[in-house]
SERO-4910 file (N, C-alpha, C, O; in steps of 0.05 Angstrom, whole numbers):
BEGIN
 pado doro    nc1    nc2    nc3   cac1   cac2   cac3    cc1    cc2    cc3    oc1    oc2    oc3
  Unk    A     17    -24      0      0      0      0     17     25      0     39     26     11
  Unk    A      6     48    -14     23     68    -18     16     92     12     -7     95     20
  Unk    A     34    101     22     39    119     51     12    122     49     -7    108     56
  Unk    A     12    157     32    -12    173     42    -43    157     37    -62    164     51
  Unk    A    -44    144     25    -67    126     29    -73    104     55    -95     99     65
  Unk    A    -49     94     61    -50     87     94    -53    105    114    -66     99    133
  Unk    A    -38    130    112    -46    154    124    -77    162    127    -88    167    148
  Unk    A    -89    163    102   -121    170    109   -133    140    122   -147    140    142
  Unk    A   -129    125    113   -138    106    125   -145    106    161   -166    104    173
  Unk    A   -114    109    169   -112    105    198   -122    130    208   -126    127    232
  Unk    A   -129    157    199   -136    179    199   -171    174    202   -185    193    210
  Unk    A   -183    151    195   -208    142    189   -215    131    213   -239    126    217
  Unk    A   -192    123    238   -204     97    252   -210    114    269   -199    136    273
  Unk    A   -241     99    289   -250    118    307   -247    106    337   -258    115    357
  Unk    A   -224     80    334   -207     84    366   -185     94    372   -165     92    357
  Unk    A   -185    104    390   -170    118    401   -142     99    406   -122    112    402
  Unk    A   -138     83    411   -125     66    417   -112     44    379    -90     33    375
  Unk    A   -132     45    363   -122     31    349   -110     55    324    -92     51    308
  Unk    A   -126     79    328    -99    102    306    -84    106    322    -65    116    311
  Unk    A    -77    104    356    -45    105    363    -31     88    350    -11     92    337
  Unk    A    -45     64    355    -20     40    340    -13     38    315      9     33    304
  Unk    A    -39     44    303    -24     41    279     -6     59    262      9     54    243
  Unk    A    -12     85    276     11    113    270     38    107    266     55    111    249
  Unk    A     38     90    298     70     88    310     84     64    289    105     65    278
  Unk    A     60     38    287     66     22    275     80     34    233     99     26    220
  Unk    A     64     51    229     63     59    205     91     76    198    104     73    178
  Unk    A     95     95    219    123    104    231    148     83    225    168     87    211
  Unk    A    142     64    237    169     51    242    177     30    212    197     18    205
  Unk    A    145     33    200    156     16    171    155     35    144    157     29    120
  Unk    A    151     57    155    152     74    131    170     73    112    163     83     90
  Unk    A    191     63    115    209     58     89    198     35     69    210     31     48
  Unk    A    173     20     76    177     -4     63    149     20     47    137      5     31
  Unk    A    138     43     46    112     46     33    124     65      1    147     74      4
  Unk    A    117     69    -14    120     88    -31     99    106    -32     75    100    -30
  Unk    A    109    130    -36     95    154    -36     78    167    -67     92    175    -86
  Unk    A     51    168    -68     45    177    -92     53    205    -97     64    220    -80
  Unk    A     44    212   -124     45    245   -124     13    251   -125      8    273   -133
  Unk    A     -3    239   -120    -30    247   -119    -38    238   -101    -29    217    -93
  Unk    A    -64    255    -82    -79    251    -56    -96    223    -70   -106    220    -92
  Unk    A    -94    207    -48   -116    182    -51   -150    198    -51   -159    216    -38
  Unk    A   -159    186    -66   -187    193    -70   -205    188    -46   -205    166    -37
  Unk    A   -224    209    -33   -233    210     -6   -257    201    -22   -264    211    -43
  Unk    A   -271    176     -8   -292    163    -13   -314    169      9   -337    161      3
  Unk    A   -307    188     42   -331    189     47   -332    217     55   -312    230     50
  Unk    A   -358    232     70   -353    260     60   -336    278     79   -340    271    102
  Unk    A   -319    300     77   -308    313     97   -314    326    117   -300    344    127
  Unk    A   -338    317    126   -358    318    148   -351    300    165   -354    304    189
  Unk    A   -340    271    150   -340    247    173   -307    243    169   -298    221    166
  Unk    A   -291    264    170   -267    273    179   -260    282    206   -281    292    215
  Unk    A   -239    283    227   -230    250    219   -244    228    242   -258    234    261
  Unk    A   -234    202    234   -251    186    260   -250    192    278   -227    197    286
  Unk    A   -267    195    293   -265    197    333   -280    171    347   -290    152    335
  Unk    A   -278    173    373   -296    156    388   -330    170    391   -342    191    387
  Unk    A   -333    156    396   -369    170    412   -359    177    431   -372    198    431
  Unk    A   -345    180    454   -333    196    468   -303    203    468   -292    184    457
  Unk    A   -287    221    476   -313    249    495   -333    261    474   -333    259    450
  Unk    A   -355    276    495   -381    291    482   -364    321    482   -354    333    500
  Unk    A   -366    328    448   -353    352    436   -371    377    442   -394    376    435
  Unk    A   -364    395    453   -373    417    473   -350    441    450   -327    441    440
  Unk    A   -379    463    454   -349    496    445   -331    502    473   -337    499    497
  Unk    A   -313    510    465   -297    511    483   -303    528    503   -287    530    522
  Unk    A   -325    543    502   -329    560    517   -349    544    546   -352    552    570
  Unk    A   -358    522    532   -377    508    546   -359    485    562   -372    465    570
  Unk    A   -335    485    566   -317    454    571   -308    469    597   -299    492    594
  Unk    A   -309    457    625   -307    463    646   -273    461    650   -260    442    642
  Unk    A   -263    485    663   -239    482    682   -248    483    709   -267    492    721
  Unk    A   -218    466    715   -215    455    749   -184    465    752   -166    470    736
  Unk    A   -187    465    779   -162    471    791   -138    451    791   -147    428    798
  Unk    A   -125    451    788   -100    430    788   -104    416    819   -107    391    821
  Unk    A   -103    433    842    -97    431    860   -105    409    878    -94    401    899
  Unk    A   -137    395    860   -146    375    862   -143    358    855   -132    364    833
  Unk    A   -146    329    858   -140    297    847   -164    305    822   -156    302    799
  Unk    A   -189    314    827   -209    314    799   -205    341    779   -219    343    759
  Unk    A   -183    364    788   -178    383    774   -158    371    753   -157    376    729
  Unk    A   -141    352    771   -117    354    749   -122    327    722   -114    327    699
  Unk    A   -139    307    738   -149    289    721   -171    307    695   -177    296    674
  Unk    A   -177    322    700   -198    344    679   -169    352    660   -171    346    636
  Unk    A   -153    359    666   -132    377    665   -117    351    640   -122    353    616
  Unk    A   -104    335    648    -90    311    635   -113    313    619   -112    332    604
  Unk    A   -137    299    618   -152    296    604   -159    318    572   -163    311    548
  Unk    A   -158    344    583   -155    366    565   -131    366    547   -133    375    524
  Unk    A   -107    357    555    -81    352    541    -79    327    524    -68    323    503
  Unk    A    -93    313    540    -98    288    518   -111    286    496   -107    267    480
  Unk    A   -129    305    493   -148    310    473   -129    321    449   -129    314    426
  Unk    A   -118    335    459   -103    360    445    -83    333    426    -82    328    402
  Unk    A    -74    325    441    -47    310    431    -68    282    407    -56    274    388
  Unk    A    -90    274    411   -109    260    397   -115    273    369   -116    263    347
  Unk    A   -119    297    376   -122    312    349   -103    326    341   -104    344    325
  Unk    A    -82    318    355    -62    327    336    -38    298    316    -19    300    300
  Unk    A    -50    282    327    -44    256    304    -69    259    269    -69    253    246
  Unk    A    -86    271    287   -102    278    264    -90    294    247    -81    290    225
  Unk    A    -92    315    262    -74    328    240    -56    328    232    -52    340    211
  Unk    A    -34    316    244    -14    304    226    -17    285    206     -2    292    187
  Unk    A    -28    268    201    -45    250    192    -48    259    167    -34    253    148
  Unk    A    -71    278    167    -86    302    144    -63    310    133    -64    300    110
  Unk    A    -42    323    135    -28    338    132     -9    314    107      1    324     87
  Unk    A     -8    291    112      1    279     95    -18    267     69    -14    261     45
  Unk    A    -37    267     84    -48    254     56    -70    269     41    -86    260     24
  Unk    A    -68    299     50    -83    311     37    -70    332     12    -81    339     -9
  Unk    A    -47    337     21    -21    362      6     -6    345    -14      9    327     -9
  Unk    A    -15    360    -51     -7    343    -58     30    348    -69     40    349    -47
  Unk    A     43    349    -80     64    352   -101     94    363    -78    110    380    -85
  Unk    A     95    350    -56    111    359    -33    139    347    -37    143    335    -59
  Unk    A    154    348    -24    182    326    -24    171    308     -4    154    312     13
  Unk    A    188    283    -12    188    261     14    187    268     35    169    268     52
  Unk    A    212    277     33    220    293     64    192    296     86    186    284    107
  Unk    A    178    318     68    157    331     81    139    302     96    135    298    120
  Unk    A    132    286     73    105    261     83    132    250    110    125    246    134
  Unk    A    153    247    103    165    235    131    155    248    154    140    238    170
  Unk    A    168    274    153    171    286    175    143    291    191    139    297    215
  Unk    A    121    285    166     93    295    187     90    261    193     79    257    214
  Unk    A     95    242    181     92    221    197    106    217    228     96    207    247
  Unk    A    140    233    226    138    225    251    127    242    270    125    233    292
  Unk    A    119    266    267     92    278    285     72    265    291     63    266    314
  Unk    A     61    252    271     31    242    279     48    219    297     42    225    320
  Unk    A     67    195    298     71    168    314     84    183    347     81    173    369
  Unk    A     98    205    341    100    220    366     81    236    389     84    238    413
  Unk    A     57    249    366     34    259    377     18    229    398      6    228    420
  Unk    A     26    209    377      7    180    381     24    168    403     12    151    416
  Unk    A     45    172    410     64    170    439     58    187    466     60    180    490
  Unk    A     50    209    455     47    228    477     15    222    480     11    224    504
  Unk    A     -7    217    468    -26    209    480    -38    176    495    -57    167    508
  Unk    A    -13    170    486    -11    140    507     -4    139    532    -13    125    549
  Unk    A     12    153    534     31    172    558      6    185    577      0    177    600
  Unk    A     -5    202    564    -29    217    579    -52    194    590    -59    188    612
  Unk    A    -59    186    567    -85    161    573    -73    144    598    -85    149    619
  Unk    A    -53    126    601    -50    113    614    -36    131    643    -25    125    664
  Unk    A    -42    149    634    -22    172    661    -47    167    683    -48    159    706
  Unk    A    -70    177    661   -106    186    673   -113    153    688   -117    153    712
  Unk    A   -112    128    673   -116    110    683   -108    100    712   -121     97    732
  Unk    A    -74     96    705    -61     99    733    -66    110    755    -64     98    777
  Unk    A    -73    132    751    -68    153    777    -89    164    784    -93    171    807
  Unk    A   -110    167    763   -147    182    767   -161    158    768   -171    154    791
  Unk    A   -166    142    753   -176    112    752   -197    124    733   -221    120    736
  Unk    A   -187    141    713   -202    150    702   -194    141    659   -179    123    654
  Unk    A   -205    154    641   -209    148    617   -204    167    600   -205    188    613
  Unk    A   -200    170    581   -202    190    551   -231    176    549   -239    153    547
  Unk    A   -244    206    549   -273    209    539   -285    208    566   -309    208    565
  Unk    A   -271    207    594   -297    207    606   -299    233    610   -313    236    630
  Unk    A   -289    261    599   -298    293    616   -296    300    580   -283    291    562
  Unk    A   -320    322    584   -324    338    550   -298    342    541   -279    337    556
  Unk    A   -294    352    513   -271    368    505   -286    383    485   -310    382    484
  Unk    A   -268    398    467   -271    411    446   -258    411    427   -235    403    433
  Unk    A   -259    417    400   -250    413    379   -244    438    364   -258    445    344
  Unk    A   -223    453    375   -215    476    365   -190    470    347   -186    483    326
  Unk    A   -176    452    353   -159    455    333   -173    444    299   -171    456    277
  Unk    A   -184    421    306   -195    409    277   -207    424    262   -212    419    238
  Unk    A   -215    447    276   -233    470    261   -216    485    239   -225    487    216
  Unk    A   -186    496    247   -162    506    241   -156    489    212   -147    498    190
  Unk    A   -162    467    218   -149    442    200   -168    436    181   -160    424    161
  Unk    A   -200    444    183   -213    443    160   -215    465    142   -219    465    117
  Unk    A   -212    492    163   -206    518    154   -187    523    123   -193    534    102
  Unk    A   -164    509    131   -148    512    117   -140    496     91   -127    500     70
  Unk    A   -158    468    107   -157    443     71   -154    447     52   -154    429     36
  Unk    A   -150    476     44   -153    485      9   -119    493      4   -107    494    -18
  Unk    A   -109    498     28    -87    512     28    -62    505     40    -61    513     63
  Unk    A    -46    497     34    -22    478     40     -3    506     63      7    505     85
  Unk    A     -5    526     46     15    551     60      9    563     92     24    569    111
  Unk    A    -25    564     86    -47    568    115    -31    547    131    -13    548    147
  Unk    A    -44    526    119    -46    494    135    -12    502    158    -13    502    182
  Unk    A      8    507    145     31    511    162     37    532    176     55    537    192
  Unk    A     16    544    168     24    584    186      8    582    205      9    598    223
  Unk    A    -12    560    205    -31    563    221    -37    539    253    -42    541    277
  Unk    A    -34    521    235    -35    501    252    -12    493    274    -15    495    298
  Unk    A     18    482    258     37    477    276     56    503    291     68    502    312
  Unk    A     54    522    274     65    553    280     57    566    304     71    575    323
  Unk    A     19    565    301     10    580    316    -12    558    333     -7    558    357
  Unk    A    -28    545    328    -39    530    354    -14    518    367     -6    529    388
  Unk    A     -4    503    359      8    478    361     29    492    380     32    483    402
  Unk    A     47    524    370     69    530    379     56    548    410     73    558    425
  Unk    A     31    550    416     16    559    438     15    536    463     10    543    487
  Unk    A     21    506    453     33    495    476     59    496    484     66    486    506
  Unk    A     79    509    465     98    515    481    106    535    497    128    539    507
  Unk    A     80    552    499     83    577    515     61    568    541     62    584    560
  Unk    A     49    553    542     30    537    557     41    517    575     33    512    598
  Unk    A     54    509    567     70    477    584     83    482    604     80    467    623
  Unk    A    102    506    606    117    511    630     97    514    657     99    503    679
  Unk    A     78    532    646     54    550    666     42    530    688     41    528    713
  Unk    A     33    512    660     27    478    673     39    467    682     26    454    698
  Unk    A     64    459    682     87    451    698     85    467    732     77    456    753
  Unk    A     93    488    730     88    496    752     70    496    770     76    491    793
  Unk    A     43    501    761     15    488    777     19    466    781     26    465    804
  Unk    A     19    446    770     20    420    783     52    411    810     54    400    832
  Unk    A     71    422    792     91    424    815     82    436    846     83    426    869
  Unk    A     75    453    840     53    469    864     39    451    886     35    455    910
  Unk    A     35    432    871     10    420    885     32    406    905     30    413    928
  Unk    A     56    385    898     68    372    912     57    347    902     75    332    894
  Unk    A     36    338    900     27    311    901     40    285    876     43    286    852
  Unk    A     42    272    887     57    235    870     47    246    842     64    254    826
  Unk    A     21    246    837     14    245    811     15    266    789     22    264    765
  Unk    A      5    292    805     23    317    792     51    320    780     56    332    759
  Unk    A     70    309    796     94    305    793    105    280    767    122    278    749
  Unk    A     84    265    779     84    245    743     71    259    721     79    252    699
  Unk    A     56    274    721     42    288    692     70    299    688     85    287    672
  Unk    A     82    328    707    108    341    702    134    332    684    148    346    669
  Unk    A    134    307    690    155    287    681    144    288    648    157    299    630
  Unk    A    115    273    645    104    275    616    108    296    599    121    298    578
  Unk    A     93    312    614     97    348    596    124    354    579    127    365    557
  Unk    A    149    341    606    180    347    595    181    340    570    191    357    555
  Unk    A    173    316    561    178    295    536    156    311    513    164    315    490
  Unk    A    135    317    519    122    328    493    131    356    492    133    365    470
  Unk    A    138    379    520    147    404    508    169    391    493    165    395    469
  Unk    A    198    372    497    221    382    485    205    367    444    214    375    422
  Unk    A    188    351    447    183    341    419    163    357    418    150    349    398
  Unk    A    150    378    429    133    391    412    156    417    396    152    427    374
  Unk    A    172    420    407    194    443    398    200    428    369    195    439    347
  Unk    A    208    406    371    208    395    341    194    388    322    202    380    300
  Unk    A    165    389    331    142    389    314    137    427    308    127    434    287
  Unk    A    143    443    323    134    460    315    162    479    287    164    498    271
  Unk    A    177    454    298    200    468    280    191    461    246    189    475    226
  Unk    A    186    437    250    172    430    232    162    441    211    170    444    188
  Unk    A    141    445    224    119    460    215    127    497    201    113    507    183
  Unk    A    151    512    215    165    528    205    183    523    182    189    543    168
  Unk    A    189    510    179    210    494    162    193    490    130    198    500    108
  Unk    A    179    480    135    158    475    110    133    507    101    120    510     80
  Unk    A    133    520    116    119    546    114    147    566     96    146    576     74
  Unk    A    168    565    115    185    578     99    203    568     67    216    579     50
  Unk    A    190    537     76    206    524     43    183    537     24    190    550      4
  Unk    A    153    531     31    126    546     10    139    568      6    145    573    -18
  Unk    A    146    585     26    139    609     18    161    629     -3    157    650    -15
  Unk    A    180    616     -1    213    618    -25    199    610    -45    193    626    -62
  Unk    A    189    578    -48    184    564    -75    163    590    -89    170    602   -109
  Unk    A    141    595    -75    119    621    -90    129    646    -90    115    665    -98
  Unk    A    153    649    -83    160    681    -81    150    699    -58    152    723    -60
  Unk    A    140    686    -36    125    696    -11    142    705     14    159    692     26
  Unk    A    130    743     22    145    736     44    138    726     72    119    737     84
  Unk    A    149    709     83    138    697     99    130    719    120    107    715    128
  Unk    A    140    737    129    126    750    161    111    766    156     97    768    176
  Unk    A    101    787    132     80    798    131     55    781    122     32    788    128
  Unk    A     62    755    107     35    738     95     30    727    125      6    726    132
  Unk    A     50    719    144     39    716    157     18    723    179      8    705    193
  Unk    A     11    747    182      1    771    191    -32    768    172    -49    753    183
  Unk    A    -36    776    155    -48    775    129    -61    747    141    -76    752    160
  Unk    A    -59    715    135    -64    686    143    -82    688    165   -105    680    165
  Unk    A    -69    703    186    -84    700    217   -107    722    217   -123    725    235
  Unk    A   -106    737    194   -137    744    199   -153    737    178   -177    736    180
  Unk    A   -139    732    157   -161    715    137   -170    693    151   -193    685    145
  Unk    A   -160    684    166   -164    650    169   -182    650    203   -193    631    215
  Unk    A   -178    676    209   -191    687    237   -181    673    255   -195    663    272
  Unk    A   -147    666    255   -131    646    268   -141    659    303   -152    681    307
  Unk    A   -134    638    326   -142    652    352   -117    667    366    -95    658    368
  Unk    A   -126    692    373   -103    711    383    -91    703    403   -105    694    421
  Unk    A    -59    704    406    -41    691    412    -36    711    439    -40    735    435
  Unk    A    -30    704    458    -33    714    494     -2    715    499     11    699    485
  Unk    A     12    729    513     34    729    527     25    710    554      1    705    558
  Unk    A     46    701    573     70    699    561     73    682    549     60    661    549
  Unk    A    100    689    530    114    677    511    147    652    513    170    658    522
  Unk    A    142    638    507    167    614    515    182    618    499    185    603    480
  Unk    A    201    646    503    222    661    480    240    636    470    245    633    446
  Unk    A    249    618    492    268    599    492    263    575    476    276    572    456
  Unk    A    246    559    483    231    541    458    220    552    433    217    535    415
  Unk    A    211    583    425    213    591    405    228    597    383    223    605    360
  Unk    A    245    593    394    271    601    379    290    581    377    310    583    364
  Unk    A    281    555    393    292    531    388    275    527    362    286    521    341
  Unk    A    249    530    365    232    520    341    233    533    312    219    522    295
  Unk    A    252    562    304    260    562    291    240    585    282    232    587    259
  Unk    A    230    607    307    216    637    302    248    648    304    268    640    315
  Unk    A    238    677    283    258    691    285    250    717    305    229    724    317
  Unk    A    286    732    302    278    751    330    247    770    322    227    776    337
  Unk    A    254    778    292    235    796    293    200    789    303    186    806    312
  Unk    A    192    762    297    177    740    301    167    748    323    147    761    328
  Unk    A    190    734    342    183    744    371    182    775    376    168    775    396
  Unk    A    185    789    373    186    822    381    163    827    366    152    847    375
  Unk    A    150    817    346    121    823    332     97    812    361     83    827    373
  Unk    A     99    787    365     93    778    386     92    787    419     77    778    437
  Unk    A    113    807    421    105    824    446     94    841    448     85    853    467
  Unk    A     94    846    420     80    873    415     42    874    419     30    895    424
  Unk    A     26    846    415      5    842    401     -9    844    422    -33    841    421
***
């Protein structure tokens, strides 16, 4: 079978547990697949994009309850909310390969190993919640703000990277420390095990979001584009969500923002 057609495929499945595996699995044999130059033909409609479970019950974000860390049922809400995040973001890694057509290899690699790493970090979480809450993925609402971003942009390969891994995606790295600290706060066994988790997806989310810069700035040479004013221009066409201080100067610039980037960013 050719990649990006196994890509939508596993992008199709609606356990949670069986598109981890097969991500990671798909990851580790990717050399044996060949890559087309054309998107596999979507046979059902982009409505039933991409698979989920029947739970969690999808709530606007405005409607999805926070809790305090400080509690055994705040922080299990809390893991739970991160797990979601990291679920749909195998999705969209996923998408990202088998929807963009005429790319280099390179590119279908590199978002594969996002999606089998995204699909690491939500195994990590799931079984964090089990262990220590006696709890589940899907038992507290979530929301689906990023997938929104990700259908937003389906038309557009250049969006799809200014938008998604740049700017949602690069908003957990200004997020993770904050969360680190709250839970450090608390003192408790299990807090201190999420802490440990977080370490492993901030330092691989820095390289997913590099990523994701990497391929925005290869688009934007190949079209003649400059990248930091289109990017400006993107986030309000696309009504991207406005980006909050503070800012994780340090992982930003691991991830491959430039200074002026950041100094546009303190400004906003």
């Amino acid at each position: 079978m050719e990649l990006r057609h196994r890509a939508l495929e596993v992008l199709c499945f609606s356990d949670p547990e069986q598109k981890a595996a097969a991500t990671i699995d798909l990851h580790a044999q990717h050399a044996l697949y060949p890559i087309a130059d054309q998107s596999p033909v979507l046979t059902l409609p982009e409505s039933e994009l991409p698979g989920r479970p029947a739970r969690p019950e999808l709530k606007h974000h405005t409607a999805v309850a926070r809790r305090s860390p400080a509690t055994p049922e705040g922080r299990a809400v809390l893991i739970h909310a991160i797990a979601h995040i990291e679920f749909n973001a195998i999705n969209l890694a996923l998408d990202a390969i088998w929807r963009f057509d005429g790319m280099p290899e390179k590119y279908y690699h590199d978002w594969l190993q996002v999606a089998a790493e995204e699909a690491k970090h939500f195994r990590l979480l799931r079984d964090h919640l089990r262990e220590h809450h006696g709890r589940d993925y899907g038992d507290y609402p979530a929301h689906q703000g990023l997938w929104t971003m990700c259908e937003k942009t389906a038309g557009d390969i250049v969006a799809r990277m200014a938008l998604v891994p740049r700017t949602l995606e690069a908003r957990g790295l200004d997020a993770t420390p904050q969360i680190q600290s709250k839970l450090r706060n608390t003192g408790a066994p299990d807090a201190l095990a999420a802490v440990a988790i977080l370490d492993i997806i901030l330092r691989e989310e820095v390289g997913h979001v590099a990523i994701g810069n990497h391929w925005y700035r290869w688009l934007c040479e190949k079209h003649g584009l400059d990248p930091e004013p289109l990017y400006l221009e993107l986030t309000a066409r696309y009504e991207a969500p406005r980006l909050r201080p503070p800012f994780n100067e340090h992982a930003r610039r691991a991830a491959g923002f430039t200074a002026a980037e950041i100094a546009w960013l303190q400004q906003i």
